[in-house]
VEXDONU-703625 format. One record per residue (C-alpha): residue number from 0; residue in three letters; x, y, z. Coordinates in steps of 0.1 Angstrom, whole numbers. Layout:
N
(node NUM ALA (X Y Z))
...
This chain:
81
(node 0 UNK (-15 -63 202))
(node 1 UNK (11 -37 195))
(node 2 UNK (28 -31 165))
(node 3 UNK (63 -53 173))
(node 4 UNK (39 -82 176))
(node 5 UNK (15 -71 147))
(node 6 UNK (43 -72 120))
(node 7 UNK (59 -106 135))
(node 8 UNK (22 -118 128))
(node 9 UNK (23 -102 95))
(node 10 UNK (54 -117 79))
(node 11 UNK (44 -151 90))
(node 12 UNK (10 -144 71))
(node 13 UNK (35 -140 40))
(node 14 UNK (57 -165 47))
(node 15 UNK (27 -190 48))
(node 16 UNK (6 -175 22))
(node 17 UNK (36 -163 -8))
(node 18 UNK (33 -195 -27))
(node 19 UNK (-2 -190 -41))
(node 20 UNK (-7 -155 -44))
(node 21 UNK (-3 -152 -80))
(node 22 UNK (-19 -120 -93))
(node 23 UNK (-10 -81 -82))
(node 24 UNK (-42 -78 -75))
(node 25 UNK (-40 -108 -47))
(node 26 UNK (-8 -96 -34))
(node 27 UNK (-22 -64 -31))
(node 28 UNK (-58 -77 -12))
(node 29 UNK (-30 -104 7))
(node 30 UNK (-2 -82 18))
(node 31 UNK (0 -44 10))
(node 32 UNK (-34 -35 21))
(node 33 UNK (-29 -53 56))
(node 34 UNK (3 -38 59))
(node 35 UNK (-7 -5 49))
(node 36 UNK (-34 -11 78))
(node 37 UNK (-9 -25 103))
(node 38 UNK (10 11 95))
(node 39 UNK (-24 31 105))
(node 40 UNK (-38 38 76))
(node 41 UNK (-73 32 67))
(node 42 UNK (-73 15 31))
(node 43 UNK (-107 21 25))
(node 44 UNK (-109 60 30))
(node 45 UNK (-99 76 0))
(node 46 UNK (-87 108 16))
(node 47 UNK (-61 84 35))
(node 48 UNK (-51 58 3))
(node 49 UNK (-53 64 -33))
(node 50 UNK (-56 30 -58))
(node 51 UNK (-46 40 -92))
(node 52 UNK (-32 75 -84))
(node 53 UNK (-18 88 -115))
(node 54 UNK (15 109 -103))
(node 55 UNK (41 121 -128))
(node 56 UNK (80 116 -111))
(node 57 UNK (112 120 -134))
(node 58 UNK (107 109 -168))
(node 59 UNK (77 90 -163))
(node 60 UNK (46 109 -173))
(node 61 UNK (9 96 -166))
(node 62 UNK (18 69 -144))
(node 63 UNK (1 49 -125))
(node 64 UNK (10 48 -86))
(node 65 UNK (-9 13 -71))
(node 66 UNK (-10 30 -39))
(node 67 UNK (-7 62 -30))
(node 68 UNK (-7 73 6))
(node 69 UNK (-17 108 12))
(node 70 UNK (-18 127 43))
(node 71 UNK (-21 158 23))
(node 72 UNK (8 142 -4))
(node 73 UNK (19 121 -29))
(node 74 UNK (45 101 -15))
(node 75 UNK (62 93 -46))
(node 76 UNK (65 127 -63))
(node 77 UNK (56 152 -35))
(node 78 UNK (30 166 -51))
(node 79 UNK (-1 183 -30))
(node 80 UNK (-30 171 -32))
């Protein structure tokens, strides 16, 4: 399946399953881990995905990033890893 077709099958997932995901932590096991996947990353290697990544960006110290995708760094606030 490529990825055109991969996303169409995605968003209807969503659309069908948006209405009872009612926790972060179902919308995150529902919809931004199978995206993430869809994208090419492996969710369950750490050196790939971070849960709970703690990343410091303007004024917000300490933070808590839900995801962080690192191919070497943060997304968020550039930082190496």
């Amino acid at each position: 399946m490529d990825f055109k077709d991969q996303i169409k099958q995605f968003s209807e997932r969503v659309s069908k399953l948006k209405d009872n995901i009612h926790t972060e932590e179902a919308t995150k096991n529902a919809f931004i881990m199978p995206f993430l996947q869809i994208l090419g990353y492996d969710v369950f290697n750490p050196m790939e995905v971070v849960p709970e990544f703690i990343c410091d960006i303007g004024i917000k110290k300490g933070e808590k990033n839900r995801l962080c995708n690192i191919p070497g760094w943060c997304s968020n606030c550039a930082r190496r890893m």
